[in-house]
BAMAR-13162 format. One line per 8 residues: number of its first residue (from 1); for each residue x, z negated, y of N, C-alpha, C, O. Coordinates in steps of 0.2 Angstrom, whole numbers. Last residue first. Example, Ala and Ser with C-alpha at 12.3 -4.5 7.8 and 13.67 -1.06 7.14 Angstrom:
<pavos>
2 = 64,-35,-11,68,-36,-5,64,-39,0,67,-40,6; 66,-39,-28,62,-39,-22,66,-39,-16,71,-42,-17 .
</pavos>
This chain:
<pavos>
220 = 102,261,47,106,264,43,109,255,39,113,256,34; 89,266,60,94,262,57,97,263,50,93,267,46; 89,284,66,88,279,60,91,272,60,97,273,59; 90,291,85,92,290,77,87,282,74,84,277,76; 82,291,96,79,294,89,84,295,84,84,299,79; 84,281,104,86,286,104,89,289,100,94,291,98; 77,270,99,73,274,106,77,280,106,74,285,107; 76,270,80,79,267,89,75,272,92,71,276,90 .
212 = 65,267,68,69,273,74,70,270,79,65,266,82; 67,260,52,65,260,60,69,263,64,75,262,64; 61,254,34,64,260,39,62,259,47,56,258,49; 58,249,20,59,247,27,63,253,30,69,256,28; 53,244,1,55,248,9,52,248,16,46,248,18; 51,234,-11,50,234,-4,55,241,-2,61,241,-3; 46,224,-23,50,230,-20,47,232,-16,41,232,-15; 42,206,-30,40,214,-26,46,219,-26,50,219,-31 .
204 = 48,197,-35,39,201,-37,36,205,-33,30,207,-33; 60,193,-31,56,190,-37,51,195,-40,49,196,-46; 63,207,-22,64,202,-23,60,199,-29,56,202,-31; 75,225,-18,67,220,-23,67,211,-21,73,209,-19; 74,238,-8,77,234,-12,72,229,-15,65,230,-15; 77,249,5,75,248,-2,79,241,-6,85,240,-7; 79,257,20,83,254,15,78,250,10,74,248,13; 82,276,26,79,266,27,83,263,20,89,264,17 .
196 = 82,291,35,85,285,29,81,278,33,79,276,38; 79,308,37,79,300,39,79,297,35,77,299,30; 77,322,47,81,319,40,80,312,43,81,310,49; 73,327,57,67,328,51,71,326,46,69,328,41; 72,318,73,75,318,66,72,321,60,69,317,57; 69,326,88,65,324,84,70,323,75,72,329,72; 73,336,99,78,333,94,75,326,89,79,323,86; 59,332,109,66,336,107,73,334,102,77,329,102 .
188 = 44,330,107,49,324,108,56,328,105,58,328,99; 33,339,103,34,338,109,40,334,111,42,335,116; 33,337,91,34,342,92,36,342,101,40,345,104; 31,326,78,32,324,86,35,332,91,39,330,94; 34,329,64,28,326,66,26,325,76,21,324,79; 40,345,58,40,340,65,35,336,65,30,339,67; 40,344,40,36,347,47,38,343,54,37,337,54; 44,340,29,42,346,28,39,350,36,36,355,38 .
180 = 59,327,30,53,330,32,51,338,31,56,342,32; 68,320,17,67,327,24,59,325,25,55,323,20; 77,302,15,71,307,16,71,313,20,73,313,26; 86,291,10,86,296,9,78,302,12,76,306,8; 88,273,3,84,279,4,86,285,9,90,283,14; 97,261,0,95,263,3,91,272,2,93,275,-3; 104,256,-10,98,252,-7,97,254,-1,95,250,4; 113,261,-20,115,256,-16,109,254,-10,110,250,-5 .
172 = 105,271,-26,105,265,-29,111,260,-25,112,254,-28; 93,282,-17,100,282,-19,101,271,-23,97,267,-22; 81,290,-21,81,285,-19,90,282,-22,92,280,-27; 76,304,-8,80,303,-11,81,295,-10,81,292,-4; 60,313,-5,64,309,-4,68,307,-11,65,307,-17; 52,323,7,56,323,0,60,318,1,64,317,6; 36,323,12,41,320,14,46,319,9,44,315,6; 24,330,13,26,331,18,34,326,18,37,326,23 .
164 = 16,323,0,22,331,0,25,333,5,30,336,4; 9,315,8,15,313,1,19,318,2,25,318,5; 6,320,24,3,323,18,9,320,14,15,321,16; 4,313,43,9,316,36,5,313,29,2,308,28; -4,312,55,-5,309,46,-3,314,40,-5,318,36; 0,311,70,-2,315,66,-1,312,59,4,309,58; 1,301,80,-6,301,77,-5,308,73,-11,311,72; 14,301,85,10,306,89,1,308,85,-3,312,86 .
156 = 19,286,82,21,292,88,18,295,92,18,295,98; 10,282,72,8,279,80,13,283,83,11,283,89; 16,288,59,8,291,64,7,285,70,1,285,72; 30,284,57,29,288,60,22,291,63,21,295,68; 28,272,50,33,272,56,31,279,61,31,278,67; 19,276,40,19,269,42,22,270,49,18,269,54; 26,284,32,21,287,34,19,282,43,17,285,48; 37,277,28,39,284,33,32,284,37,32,285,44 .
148 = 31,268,18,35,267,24,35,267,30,34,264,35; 26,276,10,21,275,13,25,270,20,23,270,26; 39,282,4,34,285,9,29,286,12,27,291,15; 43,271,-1,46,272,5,42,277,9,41,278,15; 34,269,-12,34,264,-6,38,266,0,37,264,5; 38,278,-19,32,278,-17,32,273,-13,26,273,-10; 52,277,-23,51,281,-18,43,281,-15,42,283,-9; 49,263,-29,54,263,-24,53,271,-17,53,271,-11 .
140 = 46,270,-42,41,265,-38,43,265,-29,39,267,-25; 57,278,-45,48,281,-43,44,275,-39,40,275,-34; 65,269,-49,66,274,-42,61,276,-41,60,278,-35; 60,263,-57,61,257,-53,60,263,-45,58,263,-40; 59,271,-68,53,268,-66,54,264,-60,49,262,-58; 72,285,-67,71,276,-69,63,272,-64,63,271,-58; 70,297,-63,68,293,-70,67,289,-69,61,287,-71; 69,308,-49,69,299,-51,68,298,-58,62,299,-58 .
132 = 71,320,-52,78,317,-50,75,310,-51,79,306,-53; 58,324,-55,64,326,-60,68,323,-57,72,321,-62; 50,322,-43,51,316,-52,55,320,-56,56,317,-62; 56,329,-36,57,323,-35,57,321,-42,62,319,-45; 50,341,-43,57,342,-41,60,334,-40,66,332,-42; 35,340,-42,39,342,-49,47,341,-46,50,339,-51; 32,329,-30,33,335,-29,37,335,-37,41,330,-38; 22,313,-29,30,318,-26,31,324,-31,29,323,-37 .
124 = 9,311,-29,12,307,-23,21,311,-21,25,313,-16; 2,315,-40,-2,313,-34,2,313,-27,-1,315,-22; 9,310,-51,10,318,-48,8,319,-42,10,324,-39; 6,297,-51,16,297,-47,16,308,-46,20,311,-42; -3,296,-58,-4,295,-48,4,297,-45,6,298,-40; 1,302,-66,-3,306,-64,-3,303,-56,-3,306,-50; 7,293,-72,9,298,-70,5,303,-69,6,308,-71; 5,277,-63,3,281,-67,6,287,-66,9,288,-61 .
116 = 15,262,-56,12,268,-55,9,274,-62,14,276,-64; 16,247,-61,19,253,-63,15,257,-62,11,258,-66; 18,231,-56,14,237,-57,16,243,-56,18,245,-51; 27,220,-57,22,223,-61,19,227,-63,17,228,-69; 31,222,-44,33,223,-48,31,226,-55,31,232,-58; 18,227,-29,22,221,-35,28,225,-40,27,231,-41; 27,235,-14,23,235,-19,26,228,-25,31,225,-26; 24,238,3,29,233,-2,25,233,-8,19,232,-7 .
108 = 33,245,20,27,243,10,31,239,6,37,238,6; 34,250,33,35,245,30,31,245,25,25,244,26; 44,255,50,36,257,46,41,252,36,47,252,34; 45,256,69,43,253,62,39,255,56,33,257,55; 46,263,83,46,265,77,46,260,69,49,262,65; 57,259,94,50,264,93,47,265,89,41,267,91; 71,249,98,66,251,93,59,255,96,57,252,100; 73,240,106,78,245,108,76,250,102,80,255,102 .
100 = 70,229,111,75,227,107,79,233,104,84,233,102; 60,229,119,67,231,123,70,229,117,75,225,119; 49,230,112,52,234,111,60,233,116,65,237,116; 51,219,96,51,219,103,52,226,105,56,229,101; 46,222,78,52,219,86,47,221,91,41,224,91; 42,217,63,39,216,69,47,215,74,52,211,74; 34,217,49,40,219,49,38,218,57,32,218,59; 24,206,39,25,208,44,30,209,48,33,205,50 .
92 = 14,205,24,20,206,28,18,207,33,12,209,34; 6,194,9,5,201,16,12,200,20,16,196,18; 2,196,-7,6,194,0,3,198,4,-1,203,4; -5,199,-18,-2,192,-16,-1,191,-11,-1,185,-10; -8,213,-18,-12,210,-22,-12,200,-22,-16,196,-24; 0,218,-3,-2,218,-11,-5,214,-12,-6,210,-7; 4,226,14,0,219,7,3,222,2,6,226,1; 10,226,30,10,229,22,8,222,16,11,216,14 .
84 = 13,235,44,8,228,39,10,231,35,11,237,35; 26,234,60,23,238,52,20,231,47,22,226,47; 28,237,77,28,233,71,24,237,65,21,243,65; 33,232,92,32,241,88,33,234,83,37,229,84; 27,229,107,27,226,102,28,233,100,27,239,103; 20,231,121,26,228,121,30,225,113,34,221,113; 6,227,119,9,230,123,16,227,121,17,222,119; -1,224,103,0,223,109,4,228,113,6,233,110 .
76 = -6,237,92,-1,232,93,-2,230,101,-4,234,105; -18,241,79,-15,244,86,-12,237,88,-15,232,86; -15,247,62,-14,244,67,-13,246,74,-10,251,76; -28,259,56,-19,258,56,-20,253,63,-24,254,67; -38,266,53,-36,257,51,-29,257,51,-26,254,47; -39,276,60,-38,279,54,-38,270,50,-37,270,44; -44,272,75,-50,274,69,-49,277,63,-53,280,60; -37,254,73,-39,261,73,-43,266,69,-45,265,64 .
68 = -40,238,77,-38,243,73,-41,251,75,-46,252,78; -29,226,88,-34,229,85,-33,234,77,-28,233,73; -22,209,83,-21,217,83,-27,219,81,-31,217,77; -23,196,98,-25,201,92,-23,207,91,-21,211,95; -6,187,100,-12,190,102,-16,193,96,-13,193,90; 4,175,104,-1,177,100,-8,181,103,-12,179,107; 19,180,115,14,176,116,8,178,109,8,184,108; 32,180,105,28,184,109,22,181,111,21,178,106 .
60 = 45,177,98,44,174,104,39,178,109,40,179,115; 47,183,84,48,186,89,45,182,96,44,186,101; 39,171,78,44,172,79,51,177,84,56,175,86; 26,175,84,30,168,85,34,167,85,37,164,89; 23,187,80,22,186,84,26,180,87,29,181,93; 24,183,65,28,186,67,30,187,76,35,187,78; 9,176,66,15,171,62,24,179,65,28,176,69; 3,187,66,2,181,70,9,176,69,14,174,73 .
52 = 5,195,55,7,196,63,7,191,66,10,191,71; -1,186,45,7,188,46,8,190,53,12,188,56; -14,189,49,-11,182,50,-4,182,51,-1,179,55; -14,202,48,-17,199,54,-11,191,54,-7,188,58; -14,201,33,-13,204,37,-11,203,43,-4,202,43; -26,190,31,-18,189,28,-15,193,33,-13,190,37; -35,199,33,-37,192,36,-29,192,37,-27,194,42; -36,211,25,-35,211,32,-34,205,35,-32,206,41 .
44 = -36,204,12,-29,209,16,-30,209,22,-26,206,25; -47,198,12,-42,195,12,-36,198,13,-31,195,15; -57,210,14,-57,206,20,-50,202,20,-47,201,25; -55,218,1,-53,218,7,-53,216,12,-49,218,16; -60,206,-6,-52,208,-7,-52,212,0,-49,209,5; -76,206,-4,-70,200,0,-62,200,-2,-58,196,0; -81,221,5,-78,217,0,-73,211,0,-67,212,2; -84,226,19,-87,222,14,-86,220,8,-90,216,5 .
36 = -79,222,35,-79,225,28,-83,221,22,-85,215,21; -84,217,45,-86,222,46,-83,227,37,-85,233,35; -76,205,47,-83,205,45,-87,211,42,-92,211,38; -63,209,53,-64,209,46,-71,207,43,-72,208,37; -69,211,66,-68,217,63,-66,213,54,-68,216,50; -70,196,67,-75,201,70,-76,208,65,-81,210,61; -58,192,68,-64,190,64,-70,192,63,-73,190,58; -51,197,78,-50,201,72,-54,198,67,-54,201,61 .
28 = -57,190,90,-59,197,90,-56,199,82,-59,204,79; -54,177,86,-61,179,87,-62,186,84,-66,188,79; -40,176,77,-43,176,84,-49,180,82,-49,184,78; -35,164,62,-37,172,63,-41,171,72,-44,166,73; -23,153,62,-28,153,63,-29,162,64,-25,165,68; -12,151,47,-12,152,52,-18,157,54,-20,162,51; -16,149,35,-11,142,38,-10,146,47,-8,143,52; -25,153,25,-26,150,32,-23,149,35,-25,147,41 .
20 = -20,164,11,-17,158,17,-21,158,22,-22,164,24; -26,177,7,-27,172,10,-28,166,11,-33,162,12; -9,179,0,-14,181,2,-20,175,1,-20,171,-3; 7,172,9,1,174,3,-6,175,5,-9,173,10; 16,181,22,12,173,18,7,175,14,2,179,16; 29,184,31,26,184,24,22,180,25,23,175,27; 36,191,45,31,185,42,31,187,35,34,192,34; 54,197,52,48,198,47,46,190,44,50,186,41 .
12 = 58,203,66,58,197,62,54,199,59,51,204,62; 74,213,72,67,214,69,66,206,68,71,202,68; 86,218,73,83,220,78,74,216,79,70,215,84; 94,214,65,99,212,72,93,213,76,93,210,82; 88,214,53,89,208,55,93,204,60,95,199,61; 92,227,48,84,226,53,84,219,56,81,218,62; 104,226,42,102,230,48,97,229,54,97,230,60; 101,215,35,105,215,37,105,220,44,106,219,50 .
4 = 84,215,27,90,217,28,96,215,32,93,210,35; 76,199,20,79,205,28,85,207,29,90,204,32; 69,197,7,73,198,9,73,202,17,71,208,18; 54,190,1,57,197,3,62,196,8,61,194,13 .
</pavos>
């Protein structure tokens, strides 16, 4: 999976296939992937994990554990804003620093292959969305970006944006388009309810990526 141009002033991103060892799991996330019981889901979370470990390094951080939360969303070291995201092969790890001048991460990647249902695609956008996406590539594209949005935006203020909660537009120069149906950060002034990322594919994936500077614009 390719790194943008924009995120690649700010950000590193891990990959490594699903359950790879190549980089060792810590105690404490060994713990908690015990605590699943199916061994596909142990190996996203192991994977998971491991990418951040592997991102950590690159980003020049010392390796620590990521907890998890009580919705299973990552909790990050001190000093870290970062986004996990699996499929059926890989794991990801979208990852800065914060003096790199970032708040906000958020990051999916789906296989190619796999062609959403319409009934799961009614599940996920609004009669008015799937009329303007046709091409199976934009429907894919937007269901990944809104798991993106989601991604970036519930460690601000822990609120858990609804599919419907987020209208989006997937423009064919590679980047993304979205409103928001609600302030997620009601306290934070001039909060953006319009926001963009960026969208694209590689061999066996498609992927979107979006991140809020500190001074709540979009990279672009």
């Amino acid at each position: 999976m390719p790194l943008p141009n924009p995120f690649a002033d700010h950000c590193v991103l891990a990959q490594i296939p699903i359950e790879s060892s190549i980089v060792p799991l810590h105690s404490t996330e060994q713990a908690l992937c015990a605590s699943f019981g199916s061994a596909k889901r142990k190996a996203e979370f192991s994977t998971g994990r491991r990418a951040a470990a592997r991102a950590m390094g690159l980003a020049g951080y010392p390796i620590l554990p990521v907890g998890r939360g009580s919705r299973g969303e990552p909790l990050w070291p001190l000093g870290l804003v970062a986004s996990l995201a699996h499929d059926r092969r890989t794991a990801a790890c979208l990852m800065a620093r914060r003096h790199s001048g970032l708040r906000a991460i958020g990051l999916d990647i789906e296989p190619l292959d796999r062609r959403p249902s319409l009934k799961a695609l009614q599940s996920v956008c609004s009669a008015q969305e799937l009329k303007n996406l046709q091409e199976p590539q934009s429907l894919q594209a937007a269901f990944c970006a809104k798991e993106a949005i989601f991604k970036a935006i519930y460690p601000l203020n822990q609120v858990a944006l609804g599919f419907f909660d987020a209208k989006v537009q997937i423009l064919q120069d590679g980047r993304f388009l979205a409103e928001l149906a609600l302030n997620p950060w009601p306290d934070q002034p001039g909060f953006p309810l319009k926001l963009q990322g960026k969208w694209g594919q590689s061999a066996e994936h498609l992927w979107a990526a979006l991140a809020l500077r500190n001074d709540l614009t979009w990279i672009e």
